[in-house]
N, C-alpha and C positions, 0 to 999 in steps of 0.2 A: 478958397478959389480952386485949389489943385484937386479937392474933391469933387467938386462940378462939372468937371471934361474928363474925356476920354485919353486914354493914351497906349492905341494900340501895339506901339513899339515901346520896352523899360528906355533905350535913348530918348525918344517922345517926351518923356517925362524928364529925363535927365537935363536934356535944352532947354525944358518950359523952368524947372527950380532952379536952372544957372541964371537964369534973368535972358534965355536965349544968346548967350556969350560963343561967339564965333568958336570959340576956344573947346565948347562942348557940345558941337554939333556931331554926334555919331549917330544920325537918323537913316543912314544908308547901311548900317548893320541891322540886320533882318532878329532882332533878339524880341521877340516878342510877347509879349507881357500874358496873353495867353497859356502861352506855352510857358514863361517863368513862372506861374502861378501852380501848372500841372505839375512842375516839376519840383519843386516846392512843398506841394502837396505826398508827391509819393517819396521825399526824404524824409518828413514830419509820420508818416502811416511808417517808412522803416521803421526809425528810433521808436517809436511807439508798442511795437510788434517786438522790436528785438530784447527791450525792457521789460516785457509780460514775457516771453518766451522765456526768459533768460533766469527770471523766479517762478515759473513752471517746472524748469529743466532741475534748479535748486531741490523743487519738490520732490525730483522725482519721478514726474509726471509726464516729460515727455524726453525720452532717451535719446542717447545719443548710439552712433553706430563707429564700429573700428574701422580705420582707413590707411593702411599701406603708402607709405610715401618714399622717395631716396632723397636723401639731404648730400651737401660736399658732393654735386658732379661738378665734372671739370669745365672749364670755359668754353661756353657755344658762341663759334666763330658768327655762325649763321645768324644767333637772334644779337651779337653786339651787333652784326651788320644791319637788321631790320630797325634796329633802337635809335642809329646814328641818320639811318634813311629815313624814321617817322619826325624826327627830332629837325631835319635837315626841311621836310615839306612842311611843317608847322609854324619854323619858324621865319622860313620862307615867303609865306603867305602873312605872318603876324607882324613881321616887322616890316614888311614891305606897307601893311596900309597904315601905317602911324610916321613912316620917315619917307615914303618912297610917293605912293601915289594920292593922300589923302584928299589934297585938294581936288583931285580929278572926281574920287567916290563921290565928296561933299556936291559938288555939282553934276554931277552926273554924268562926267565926259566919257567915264569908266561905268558901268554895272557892276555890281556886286558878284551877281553871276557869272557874269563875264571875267571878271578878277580873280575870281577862287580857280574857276575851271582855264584859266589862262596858263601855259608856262612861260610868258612870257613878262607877264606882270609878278614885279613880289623881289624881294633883297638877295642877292645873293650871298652879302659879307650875312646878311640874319638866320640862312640859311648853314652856313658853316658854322658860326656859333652856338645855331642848333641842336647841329650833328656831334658836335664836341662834346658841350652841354648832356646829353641823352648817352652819346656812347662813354663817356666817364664814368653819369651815372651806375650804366648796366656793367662796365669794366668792376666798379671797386664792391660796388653791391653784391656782384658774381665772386668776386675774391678774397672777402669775407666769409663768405660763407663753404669756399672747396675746405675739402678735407683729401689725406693724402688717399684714401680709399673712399669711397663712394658708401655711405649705411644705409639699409632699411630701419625706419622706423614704423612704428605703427603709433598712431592719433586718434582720440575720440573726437569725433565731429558729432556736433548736437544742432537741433533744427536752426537754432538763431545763430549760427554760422552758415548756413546756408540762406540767409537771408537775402542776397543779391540774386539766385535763382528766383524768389518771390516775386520781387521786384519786377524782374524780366518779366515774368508768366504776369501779373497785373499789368503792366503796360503793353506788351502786346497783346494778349486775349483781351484784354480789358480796354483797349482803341478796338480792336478789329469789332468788339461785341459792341462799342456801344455806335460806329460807324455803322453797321449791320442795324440794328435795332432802330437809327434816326431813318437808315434808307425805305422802310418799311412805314413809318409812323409817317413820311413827308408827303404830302399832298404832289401828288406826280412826278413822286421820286425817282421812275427809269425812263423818265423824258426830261428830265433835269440832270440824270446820270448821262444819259447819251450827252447832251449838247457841252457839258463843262465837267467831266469826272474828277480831275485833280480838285476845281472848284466845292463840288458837290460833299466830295470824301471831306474836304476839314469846312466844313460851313454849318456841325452842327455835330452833335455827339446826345447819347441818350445816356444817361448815368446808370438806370439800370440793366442798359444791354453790357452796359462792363463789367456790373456788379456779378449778373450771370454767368457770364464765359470766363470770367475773372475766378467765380467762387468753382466752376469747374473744373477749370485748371488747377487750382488748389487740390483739388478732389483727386486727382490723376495724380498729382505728383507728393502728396500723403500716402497713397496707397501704393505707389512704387516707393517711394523711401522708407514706409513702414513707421507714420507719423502719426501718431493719435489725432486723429480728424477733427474730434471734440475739440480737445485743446488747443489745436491748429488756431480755426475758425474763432474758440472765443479770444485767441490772440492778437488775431488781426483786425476781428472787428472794429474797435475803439480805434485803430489806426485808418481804419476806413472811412468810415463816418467825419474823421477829420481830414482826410485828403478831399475830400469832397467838397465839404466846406472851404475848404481852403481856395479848390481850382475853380469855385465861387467866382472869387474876390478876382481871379481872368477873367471872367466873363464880364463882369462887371468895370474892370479896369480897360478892358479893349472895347466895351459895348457892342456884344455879337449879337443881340437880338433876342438874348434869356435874359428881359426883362418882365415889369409889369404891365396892367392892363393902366389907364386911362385915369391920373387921381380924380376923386369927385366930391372929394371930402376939403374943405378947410385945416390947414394945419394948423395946431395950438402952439403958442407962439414960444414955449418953452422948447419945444421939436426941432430937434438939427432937421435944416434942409434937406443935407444929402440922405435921409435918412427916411425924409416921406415922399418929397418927389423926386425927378430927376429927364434931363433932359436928352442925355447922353450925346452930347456937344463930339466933334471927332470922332464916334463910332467908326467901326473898321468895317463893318458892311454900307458907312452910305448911308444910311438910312434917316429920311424926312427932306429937312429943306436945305436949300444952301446957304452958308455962314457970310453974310456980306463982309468984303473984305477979304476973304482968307486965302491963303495962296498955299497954305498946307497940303499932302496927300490926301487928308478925309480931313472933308470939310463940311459936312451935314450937321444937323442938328435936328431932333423929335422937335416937331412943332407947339408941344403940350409934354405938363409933368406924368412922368409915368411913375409908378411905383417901384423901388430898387428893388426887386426881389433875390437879386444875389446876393445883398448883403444880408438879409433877413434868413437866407439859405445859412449864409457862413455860420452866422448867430444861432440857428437852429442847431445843426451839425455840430458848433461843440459843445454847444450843450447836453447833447447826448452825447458825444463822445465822455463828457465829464461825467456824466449818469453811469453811463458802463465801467467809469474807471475806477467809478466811488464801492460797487457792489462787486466788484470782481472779486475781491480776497474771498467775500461772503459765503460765493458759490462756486470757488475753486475746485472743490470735488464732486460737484456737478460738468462736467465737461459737457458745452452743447451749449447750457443755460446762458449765456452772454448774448450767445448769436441767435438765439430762440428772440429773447430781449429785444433787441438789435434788430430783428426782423418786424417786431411789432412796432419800432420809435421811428426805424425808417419809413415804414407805409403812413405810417399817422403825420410824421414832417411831410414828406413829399406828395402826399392828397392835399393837407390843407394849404404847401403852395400853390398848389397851382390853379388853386382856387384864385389865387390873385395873378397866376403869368397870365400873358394874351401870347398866344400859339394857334395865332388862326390856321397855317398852313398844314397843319394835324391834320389827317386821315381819324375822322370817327369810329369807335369803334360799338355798336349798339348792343345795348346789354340791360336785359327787365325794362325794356320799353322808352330806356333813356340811352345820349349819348354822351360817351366818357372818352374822355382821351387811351392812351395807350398808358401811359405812366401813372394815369388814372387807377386801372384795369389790376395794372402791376403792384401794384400801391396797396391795396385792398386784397388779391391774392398772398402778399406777403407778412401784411397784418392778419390775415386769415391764420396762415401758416406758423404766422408767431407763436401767437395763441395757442393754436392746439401743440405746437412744440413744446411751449412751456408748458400746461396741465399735461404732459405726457411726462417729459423729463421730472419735471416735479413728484408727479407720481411714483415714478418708477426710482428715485432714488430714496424714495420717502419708506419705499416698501422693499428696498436692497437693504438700510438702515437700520432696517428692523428684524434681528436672526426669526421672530417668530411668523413673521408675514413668508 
C-alpha cells in the first residue's frame, strides 16, 4: 500500500507507517522527499567519485598539489564566540519545536515560517545548552590542537580531497542549468515566470541543463587546479549516472508530474502494480481529481494508471552506472573513455524514456521535418558525441600504444 501514494513530505510518509499515531505527526516540517531524494543522490555520486579518484590518484594518474597550512594557533576569542552563538540559534529553534510549541505547528496556530523567522518563539534553557554544547566543543577541539609556537606545515592535497568543492559546483551550476534549461523547454515559460517565479523556479528541473553547466564547471575548475580533465570526468561519471537515478525515486515519491503517458496495455499478473501503473494518489502538484474523504494538504489523485517512469529512470541509471563501473579498471589509461561511454548510454536511456513520459507542456522543437522534444534533441546530440568520442579516443590510444604508428 505505502507504494501506491505519494508522500510529498519524508514526515508524509513517516505518519502514514506509524499507523497515523498522534505521537508521529511532524508534517508541519517542510523535509521534503524531493529534496531528500536530491540530496541523497549527490552523497551516493560523492562516495562514488572519491572511490575512483582515490585509485586513480594510487595510480598516479591524477596528482595531487603542495599546500601551506599553520597548525597549533592560539585560541580565537572571535570564532569560540561565533560557535557558542550558532549553537545557541540552533538549539533555540530545535528544542523549542519538540518541548515548547509543538502542538501549536501540529495544528497550525504557529507556521512554520513564522517559527523559524520568529525571535520570539523557541527555548531559551535549549538555547543555552546550545551555546555550552558548541562553545565546549570549539574550546577543547581548539586546545588540543595549540602548540606553544604556531608551525608551517606543508600538505599534499589530491583532487578527492577536494571533493566537497565538486559538490558545491554540481549543485549550484547543476540547479541553476537545469532551472535554466526547464524555463526554455516549458510551454509559456515567461508568462508562468512573471505570474509565480518562486513557483515556476522549483516546479521542474531538466536533467540535462545540470549535466551541462555542471560538466562546465567541472571544466573551469580542472583547469584552475590543474586536474587531468580526462580522469576527472571519467571519475564522476558513474557517480552521475546514479545520483540521477537516484533523484528519480523524488520524483516519483512526491509525484511532480515526471511521470508516464496513459497505461494501454493489460498487466501480466506476475507484474507488481507499482511497477506498471500508477495513480500517483497525494501528488504535490494537485494533479487529476479529488480524493473523497481526504482532508490532507494534497489530496488529488490521476484519474487513470499512468506508467511510473521514474522508477524505470532509477533502474535504467544504475545500470549503467554498473556498466561504467564494471569496465573502468579496463580502460584506466584511456582517460576520456568512460565519459565518451557515458555519453552514449545516457542519450540511448534518456531518448528511449521519454518515449514513454507525457510532457505535453514542452515547447517542440522541429527537426528533419519531425517534432522532438528538447531532451529529445539533447539525447541524440550526446549519443552522436559519444560515438565519435569513443572511435577517436580509441584511435588515438590505439596508435600512442604502438612506438611504430
Amino acid at each position: 500500500m505505502l507504494l501506491l501514494r505519494c508522500y510529498p513530505k519524508v514526515t508524509d510518509w513517516i505518519y502514514e507507517v506509524s499507523g497515523q499515531a498522534h505521537g508521529a505527526d511532524f508534517r508541519f516540517l517542510p523535509i521534503y522527499s524531493y529534496g531528500f531524494w536530491v540530496a541523497a543522490g549527490f552523497f551516493a555520486a560523492a562516495v562514488v567519485a572519491v572511490w575512483e579518484m582515490r585509485r586513480r590518484e594510487k595510480l598516479g594518474l591524477m596528482a595531487g598539489e603542495d599546500k601551506e597550512i599553520i597548525i597549533g594557533e592560539p585560541f580565537n576569542q572571535i570564532e569560540f564566540a561565533l560557535h557558542a552563538f550558532g549553537g545557541f540559534a540552533v538549539f533555540y529553534k530545535l528544542v523549542g519545536i519538540f518541548f515548547v510549541d509543538l502542538e501549536k505547528l501540529r495544528t497550525h496556530a504557529i507556521s512554520f515560517n513564522d517559527y523559524i523567522f520568529s525571535t520570539s518563539h523557541g527555548s531559551i534553557i535549549g538555547g543555552l545548552i546550545g551555546a555550552v554544547l558548541m562553545g565546549a566543543f570549539y574550546y577543547y577541539t581548539n586546545k588540543k590542537q595549540q602548540l606553544p609556537t604556531p608551525q608551517k606545515k606543508t600538505i599534499k592535497v589530491y583532487p578527492s580531497d577536494n571533493i566537497g568543492d565538486l559538490v558545491v559546483i554540481a549543485a549550484v551550476l547543476g540547479i541553476l542549468g537545469a532551472v535554466l534549461f526547464n524555463f526554455f523547454e516549458t510551454e509559456g515559460g515567461i508568462e508562468r515566470f512573471k505570474q509565480d517565479p518562486i513557483g515556476f523556479l522549483t516546479s521542474g528541473l531538466s536533467v540535462f541543463g545540470g549535466l551541462i553547466c555542471a560538466g562546465i564547471g567541472f571544466g573551469v575548475y580542472a583547469y584552475k587546479k590543474k586536474i587531468h580533465i580526462g580522469h576527472l570526468f571519467d571519475s564522476v561519471a558513474p557517480g552521475y549516472i546514479l545520483a540521477n537515478g537516484i533523484g528519480r525515486l523524488g520524483c516519483h515519491t512526491a509525484g511532480d508530474g515526471d511521470w508516464g503517458k496513459m497505461v494501454t496495455y493489460t498487466k501480466p499478473d506476475w507484474f507488481p502494480q507499482f511497477m506498471w501503473g500508477e495513480r500517483y494518489a497525494h501528488n504535490i502538484i494537485n494533479e487529476g481529481v479529488p480524493i473523497p474523504g481526504c482532508i490532507e494538504e494534497h489530496c488529488n489523485v490521476l484519474p487513470f494508471d499512468v506508467y511510473p517512469t521514474p522508477i524505470y529512470e532509477f533502474l535504467m541509471c544504475t545500470l549503467i552506472c554498473i556498466i561504467l563501473l564494471s569496465i573502468r579498471k579496463k580502460v584506466t589509461y584511456m582517460p576520456g573513455m568512460i565519459f565518451t561511454i557515458f555519453l552514449i548510454l545516457i542519450g540511448i536511456q534518456r531518448f528511449s524514456i521519454e518515449q514513454w513520459r507525457a510532457m505535453s507542456d514542452r515547447n517542440p522543437i522541429m527537426l528533419f521535418g519531425a517534432a522532438f522534444k528538447q531532451s529529445e534533441v539533447i539525447s541524440m546530440v550526446m549519443f552522436a558525441a559519444g560515438i565519435v568520442g569513443t572511435a577517436y579516443l580509441y584511435n588515438y590510444y590505439k596508435k600512442k600504444a604502438n612506438p611504430l604508428a
